[in-house]
C-alpha positions in Angstrom: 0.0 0.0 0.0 1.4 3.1 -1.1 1.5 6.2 1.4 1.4 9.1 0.1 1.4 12.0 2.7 4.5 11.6 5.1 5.8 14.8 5.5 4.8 17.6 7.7 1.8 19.7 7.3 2.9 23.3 8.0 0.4 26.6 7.1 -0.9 24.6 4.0 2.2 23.1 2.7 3.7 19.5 3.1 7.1 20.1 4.0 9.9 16.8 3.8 12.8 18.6 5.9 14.3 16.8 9.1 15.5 18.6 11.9 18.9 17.2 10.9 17.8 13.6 12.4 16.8 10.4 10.3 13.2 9.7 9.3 11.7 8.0 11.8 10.5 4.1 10.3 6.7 3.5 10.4 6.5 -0.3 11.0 3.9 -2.9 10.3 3.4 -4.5 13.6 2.3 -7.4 11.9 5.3 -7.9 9.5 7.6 -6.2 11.2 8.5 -4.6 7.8 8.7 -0.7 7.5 6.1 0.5 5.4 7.1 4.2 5.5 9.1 7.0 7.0 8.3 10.8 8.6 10.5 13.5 8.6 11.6 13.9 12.5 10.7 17.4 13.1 11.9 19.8 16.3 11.7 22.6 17.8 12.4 24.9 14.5 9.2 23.1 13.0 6.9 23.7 15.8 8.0 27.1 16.2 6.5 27.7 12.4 3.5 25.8 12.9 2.7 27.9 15.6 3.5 31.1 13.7 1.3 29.6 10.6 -1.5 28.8 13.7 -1.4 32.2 15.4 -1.7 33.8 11.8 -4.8 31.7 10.5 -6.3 32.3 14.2 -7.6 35.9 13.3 -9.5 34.6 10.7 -10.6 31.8 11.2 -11.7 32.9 15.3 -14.3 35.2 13.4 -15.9 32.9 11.1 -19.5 32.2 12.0 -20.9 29.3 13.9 -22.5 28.0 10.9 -19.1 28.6 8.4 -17.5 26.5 11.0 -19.9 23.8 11.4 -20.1 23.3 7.1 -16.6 23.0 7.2 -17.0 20.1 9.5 -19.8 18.8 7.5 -17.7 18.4 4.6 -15.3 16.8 6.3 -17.6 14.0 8.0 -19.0 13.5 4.4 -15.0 13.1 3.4 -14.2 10.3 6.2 -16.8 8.5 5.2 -16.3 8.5 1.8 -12.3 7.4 2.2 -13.2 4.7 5.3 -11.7 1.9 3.4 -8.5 3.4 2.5 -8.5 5.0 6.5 -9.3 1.4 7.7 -6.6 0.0 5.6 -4.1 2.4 6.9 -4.6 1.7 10.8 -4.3 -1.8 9.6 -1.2 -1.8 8.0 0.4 0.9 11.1 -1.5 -0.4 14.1 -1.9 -4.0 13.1 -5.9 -3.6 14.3 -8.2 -6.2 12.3 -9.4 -5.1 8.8 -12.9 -5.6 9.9 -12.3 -3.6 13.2 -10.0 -0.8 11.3 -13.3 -0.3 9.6 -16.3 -0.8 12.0 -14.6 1.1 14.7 -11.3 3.1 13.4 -12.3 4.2 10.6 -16.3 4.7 11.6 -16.0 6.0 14.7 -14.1 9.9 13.8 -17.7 10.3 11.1 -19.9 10.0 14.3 -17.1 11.9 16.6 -17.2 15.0 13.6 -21.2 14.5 13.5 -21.8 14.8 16.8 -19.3 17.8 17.2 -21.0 20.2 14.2 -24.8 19.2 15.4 -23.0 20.1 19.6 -21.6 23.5 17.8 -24.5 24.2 16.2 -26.5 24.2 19.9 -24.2 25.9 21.8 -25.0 29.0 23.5 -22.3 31.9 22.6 -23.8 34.9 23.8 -25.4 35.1 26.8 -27.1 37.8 28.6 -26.5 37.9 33.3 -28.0 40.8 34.9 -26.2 44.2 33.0 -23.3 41.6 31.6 -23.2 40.6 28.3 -21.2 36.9 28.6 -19.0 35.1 25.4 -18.0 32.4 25.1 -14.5 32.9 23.3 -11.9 30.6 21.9 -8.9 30.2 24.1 -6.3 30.5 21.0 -3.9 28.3 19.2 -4.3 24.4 20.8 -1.3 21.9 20.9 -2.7 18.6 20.7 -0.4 15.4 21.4 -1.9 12.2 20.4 -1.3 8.4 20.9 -0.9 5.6 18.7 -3.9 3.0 19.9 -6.8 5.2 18.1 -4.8 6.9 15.5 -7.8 8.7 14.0 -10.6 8.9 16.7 -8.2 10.6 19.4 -7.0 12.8 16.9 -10.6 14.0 15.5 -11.3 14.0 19.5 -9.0 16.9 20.2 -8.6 18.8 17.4 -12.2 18.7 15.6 -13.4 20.4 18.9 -10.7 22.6 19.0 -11.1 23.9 15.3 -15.1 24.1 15.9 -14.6 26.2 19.1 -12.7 28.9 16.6 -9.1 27.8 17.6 -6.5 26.5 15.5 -4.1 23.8 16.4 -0.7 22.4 16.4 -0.7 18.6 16.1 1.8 16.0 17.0 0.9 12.4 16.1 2.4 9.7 17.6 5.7 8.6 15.6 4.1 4.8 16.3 1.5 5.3 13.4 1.6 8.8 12.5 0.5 7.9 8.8 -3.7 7.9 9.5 -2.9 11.3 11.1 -1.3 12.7 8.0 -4.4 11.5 5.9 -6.5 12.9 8.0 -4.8 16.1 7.7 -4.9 16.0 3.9 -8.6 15.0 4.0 -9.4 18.2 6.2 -7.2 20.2 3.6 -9.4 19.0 0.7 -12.5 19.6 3.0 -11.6 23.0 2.9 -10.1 24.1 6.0 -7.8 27.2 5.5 -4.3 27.4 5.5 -3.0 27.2 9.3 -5.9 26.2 10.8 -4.4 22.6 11.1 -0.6 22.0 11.3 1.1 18.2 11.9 4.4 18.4 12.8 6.0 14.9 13.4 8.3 13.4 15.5 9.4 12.1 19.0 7.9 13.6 22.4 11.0 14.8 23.7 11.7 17.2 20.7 8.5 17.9 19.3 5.9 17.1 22.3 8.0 19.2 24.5 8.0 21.5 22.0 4.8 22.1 21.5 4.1 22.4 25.7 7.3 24.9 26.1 6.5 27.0 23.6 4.5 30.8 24.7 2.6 30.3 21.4 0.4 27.8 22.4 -2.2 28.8 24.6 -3.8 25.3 25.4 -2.5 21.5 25.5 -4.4 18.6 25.0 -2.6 15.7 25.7 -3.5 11.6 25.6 -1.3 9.6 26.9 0.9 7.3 29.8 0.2 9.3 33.4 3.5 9.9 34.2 4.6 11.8 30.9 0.7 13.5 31.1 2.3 14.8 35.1 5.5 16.0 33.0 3.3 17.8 30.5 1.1 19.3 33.1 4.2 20.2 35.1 5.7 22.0 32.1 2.5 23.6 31.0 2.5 25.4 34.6 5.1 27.3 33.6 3.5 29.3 31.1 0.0 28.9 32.9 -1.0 27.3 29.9 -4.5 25.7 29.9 -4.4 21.7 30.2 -6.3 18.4 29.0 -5.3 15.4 29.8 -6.7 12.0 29.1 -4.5 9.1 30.9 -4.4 5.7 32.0 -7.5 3.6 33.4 -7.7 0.3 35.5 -11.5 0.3 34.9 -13.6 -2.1 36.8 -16.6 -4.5 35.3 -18.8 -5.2 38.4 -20.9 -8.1 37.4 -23.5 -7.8 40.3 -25.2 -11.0 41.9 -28.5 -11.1 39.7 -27.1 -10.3 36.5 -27.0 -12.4 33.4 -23.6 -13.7 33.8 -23.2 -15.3 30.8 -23.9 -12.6 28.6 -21.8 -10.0 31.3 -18.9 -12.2 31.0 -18.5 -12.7 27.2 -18.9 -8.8 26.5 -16.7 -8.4 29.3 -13.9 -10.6 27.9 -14.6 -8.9 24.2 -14.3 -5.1 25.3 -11.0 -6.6 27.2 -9.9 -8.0 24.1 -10.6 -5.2 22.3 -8.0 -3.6 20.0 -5.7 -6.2 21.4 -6.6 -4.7 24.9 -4.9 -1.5 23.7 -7.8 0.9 25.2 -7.1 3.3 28.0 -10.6 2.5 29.0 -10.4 -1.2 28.7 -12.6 -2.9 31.3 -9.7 -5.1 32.4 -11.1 -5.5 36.1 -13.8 -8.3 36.2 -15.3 -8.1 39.5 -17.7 -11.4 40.0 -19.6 -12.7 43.4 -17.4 -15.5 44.7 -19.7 -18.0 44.5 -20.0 -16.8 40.9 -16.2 -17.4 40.0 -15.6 -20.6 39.1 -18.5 -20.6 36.2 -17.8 -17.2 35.4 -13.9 -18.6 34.7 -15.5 -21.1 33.0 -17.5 -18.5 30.4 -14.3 -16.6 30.0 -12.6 -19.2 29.2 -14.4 -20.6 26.5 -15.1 -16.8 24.9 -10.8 -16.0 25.2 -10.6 -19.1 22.5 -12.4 -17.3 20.1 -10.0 -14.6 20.1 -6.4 -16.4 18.3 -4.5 -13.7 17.0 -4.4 -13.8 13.3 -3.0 -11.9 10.3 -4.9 -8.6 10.7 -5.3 -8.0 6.9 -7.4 -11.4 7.0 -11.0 -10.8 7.4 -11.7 -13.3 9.8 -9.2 -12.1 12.2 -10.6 -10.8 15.6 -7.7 -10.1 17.5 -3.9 -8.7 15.5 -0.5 -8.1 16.7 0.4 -5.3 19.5 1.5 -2.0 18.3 5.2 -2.5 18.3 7.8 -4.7 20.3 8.0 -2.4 23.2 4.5 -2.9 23.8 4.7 -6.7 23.3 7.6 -6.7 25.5 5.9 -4.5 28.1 2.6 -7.2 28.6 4.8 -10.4 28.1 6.4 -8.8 31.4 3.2 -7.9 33.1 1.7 -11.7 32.4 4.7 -13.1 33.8 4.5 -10.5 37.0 0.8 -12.1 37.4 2.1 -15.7 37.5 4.7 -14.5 39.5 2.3 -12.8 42.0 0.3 -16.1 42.4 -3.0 -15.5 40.2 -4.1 -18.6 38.0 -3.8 -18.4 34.4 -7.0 -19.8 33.0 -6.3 -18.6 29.6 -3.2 -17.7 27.3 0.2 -16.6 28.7 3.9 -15.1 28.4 4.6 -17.8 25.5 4.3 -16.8 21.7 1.1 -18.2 20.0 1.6 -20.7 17.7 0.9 -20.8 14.0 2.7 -21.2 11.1 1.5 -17.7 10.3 3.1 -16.1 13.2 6.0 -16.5 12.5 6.6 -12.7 12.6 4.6 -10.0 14.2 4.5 -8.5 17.8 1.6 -11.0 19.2 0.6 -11.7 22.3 -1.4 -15.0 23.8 -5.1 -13.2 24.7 -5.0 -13.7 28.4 -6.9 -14.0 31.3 -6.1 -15.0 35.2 -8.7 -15.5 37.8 -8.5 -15.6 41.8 -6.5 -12.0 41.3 -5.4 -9.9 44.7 -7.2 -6.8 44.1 -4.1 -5.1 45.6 -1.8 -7.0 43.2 -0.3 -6.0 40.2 -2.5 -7.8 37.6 -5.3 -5.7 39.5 -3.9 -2.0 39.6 -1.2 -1.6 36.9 -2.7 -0.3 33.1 -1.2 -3.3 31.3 -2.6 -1.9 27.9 -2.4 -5.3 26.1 -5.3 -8.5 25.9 -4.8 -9.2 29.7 -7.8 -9.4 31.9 -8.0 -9.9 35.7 -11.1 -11.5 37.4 -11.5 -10.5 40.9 -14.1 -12.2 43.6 -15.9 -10.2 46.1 -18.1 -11.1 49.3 -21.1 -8.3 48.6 -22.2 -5.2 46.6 -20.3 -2.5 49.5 -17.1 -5.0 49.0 -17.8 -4.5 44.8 -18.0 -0.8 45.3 -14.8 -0.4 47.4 -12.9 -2.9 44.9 -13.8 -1.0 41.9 -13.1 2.2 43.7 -9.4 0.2 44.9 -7.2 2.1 41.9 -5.6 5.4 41.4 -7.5 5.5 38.5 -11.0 6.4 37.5 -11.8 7.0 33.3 -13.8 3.7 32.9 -15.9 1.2 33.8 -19.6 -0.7 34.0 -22.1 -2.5 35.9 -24.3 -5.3 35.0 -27.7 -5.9 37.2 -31.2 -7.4 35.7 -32.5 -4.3 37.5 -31.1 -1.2 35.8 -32.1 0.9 38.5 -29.4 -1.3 40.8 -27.4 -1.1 38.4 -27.5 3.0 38.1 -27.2 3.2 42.0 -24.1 1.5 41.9 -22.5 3.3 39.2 -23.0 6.2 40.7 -20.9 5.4 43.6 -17.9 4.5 41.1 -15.3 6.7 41.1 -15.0 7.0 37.4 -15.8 9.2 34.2 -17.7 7.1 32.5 -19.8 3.6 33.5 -21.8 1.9 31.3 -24.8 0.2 32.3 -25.2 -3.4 31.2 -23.7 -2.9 27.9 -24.5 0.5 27.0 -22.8 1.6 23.8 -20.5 4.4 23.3 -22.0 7.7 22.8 -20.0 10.1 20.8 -21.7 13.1 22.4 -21.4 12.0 25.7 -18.4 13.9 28.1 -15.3 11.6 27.5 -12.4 11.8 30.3 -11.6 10.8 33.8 -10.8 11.6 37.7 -8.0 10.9 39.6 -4.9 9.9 37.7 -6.6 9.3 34.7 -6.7 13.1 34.4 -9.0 16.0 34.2 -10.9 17.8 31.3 -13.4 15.9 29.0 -13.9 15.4 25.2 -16.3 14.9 22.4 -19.5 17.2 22.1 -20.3 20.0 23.8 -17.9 18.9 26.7 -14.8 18.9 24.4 -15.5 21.7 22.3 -15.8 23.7 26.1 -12.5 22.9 26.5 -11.2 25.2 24.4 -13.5 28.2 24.9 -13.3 31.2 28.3 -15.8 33.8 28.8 -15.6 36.9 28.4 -17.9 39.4 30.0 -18.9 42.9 29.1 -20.7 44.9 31.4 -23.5 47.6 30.4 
């Protein structure tokens, strides 16, 4: 597969020129063949996309509501038109499952846009308090820094709300799978987003990330990412009092409660796991069951983990692909073997290679699962951001509550009852950004983000496009 744009995307122009370092190699994690290179940009690059930003800001800052919202129109009508060829890039640079890449990768940023114009187009601008007259204002130019596990959704989740609040933005993708970034970028271009307005400079977080946070151009930061480099950013971004989002790590719990359908709980449990090859920050990798329950619901699990082999993720039938890159394989090899380490029992997969004649390359891991986990262990309060799932007992609903609350975490997590009012009462008392109630879908207007360490500020809707707006009041 041919890729064409793999350059930097700089006030309009795509611009090849290093900052006198090598291209960085864009690997297929399935291959482990380099499919393409990016220029490895600095501190000289950002430094013009910011200039190119701040210039387009005037501008664009003073378009209407409804000039803003077409432009995101056209765009929504442009990702859907290109899904395949966005589906077949996340496939070949994030190793995700054609048929996923597509349902979810590649469908997912239409809704996210969607949802953003039709939130835009509600939103209250102008408001009048006693003798003030109140606006709502865009905060400036946005640097948004962006991970590799949804390369186009948590992209189009920071800077689609960014660009419909009036700000521009300065983009760094991750150097992982930068390439469904850049086509995104050049599908905004064509859907007719002025010069500036969007800039993607590429390279590594320590030169361009640090960059972007440093740098008294930028006004805001939106980051996704590990916690501690989202405390580094936060800690940078104080020194210029820069306005901060961050979306970080999750440990979410799945609290299967005592008159819930536990077959059903336990297979979508083990799938949203499983999901992405567990590479989710939300990932529902906590399975809390009653412990009377445990035994048959290691017995479901079990059987649903062996429809997930890892498999070529080009092949249609594949459900689960290769992890992003042999750090991360590395990284949840080590955490499986920390579990067996620790004690749990290993009901499903482990640290060893699967086997197949066509695995012979590939960063894959064995889809796993351990039951009879210490919810102070490891397995139960480290992100292991691979297919690793923990199933935890407990003695009643308070004990449930206080497990799922057990984690310096809080971004994700659900609760399955047959009565949903139960169910809503003990989701309530999560500590957690989100809960969905026995299998409630993902709702692209809905506030996305999290408490405690999983960081503060939301996104998508009306929520994300807040982030980037402050009032201004003018009194009469």
């Amino acid at each position: 597969m041919d890729h064409q744009w793999t350059a930097h995307f700089i006030a309009g122009e795509w611009e090849h020129e290093a900052d006198e370092r090598p291209p960085i190699p864009v690997e297929n994690p399935a291959t482990e063949q380099v499919i393409a290179s990016v220029p490895a940009g600095g501190a000289a690059h950002v430094h013009r996309a910011v200039v190119a930003a701040r210039g387009a800001f005037s501008s664009w800052s003073t378009r209407t509501i409804e000039e803003r919202a077409q432009v995101l129109d056209g765009l929504a009508d442009l990702l859907e038109e290109r899904r395949e060829l966005i589906a077949r890039t996340v496939t070949e640079e994030l190793g995700a499952p054609i048929k996923l890449a597509r349902q979810l990768h590649a469908t997912l940023p239409v809704h996210d846009v969607r949802e953003t114009a039709r939130a835009l187009r509600s939103m209250e601008f102008e408001t009048e308090l006693g003798n003030s007259r109140v606006y709502a204002v865009p905060v400036g130019v946005v640097g948004a820094i962006t991970p590799w596990n949804y390369p186009v959704h948590q992209v189009v989740s920071k800077i689609v709300p960014a660009i419909a609040a009036g700000c521009t933005v300065v983009l760094k993708p991750s150097e992982v799978a930068p390439l469904s970034a850049l086509l995104l970028a050049r599908i905004m271009q064509e859907a007719g987003l002025p010069d500036g307005v969007l800039n993607v400079v590429n390279g590594a977080g320590p030169e361009v990330g640090q960059a972007i946070v440093e740098h008294p151009g930028i006004d805001a930061v939106s980051f996704t990412g590990s916690e501690a480099t989202g405390r580094a950013v936060a800690q940078q971004a104080a020194l210029t009092l820069k306005r901060v989002t961050l979306e970080l790590g999750g440990k979410s719990a799945n609290v299967i409660l005592d008159d819930a359908d536990l077959a059903t709980a336990v297979k979508v449990g083990v799938a949203n796991c499983f999901l992405n090859s567990g590479q989710s920050c939300n990932a529902l990798t906590r399975m809390l069951v009653p412990r009377e329950l445990l035994s048959s619901a290691a017995e479901i699990a079990t059987a649903a983990a062996a429809r997930y082999a890892p498999g070529d993720p080009a092949d249609e039938r594949t459900r689960i692909g290769p992890l992003a890159s042999a750090r991360q394989r590395d990284s949840v090899i080590r955490a499986i073997e920390t579990g067996l380490a620790d004690g749990a029992k290993l009901i499903a997969g482990g640290p060893e290679r699967p086997a197949g004649d066509a695995l012979t390359s590939g960063y894959y891991v064995r889809p796993t699962i351990f039951t009879d986990v210490d919810p102070d262990s490891f397995l139960a309060q480290e992100e292991i951001f691979g297919p690793v799932l923990a199933i935890i007992g407990y003695g009643d609903e308070e004990e449930a509550v206080a497990i799922a609350n057990n984690s310096r975490f809080g971004l994700g997590g659900a609760v399955w009852s047959a009565d949903a009012e139960r169910a809503r009462t003990v989701a309530r008392r999560i500590h957690t950004g989100q809960v969905d109630i026995n299998g409630g879908a993902f709702n692209p207007a809905a506030p996305f983000g999290g408490v405690k360490n999983s960081g503060y500020g939301r996104e998508l809707g009306s929520a994300g496009i807040e982030e980037f707006l402050h009032r201004q009041s003018l009194q009469f």
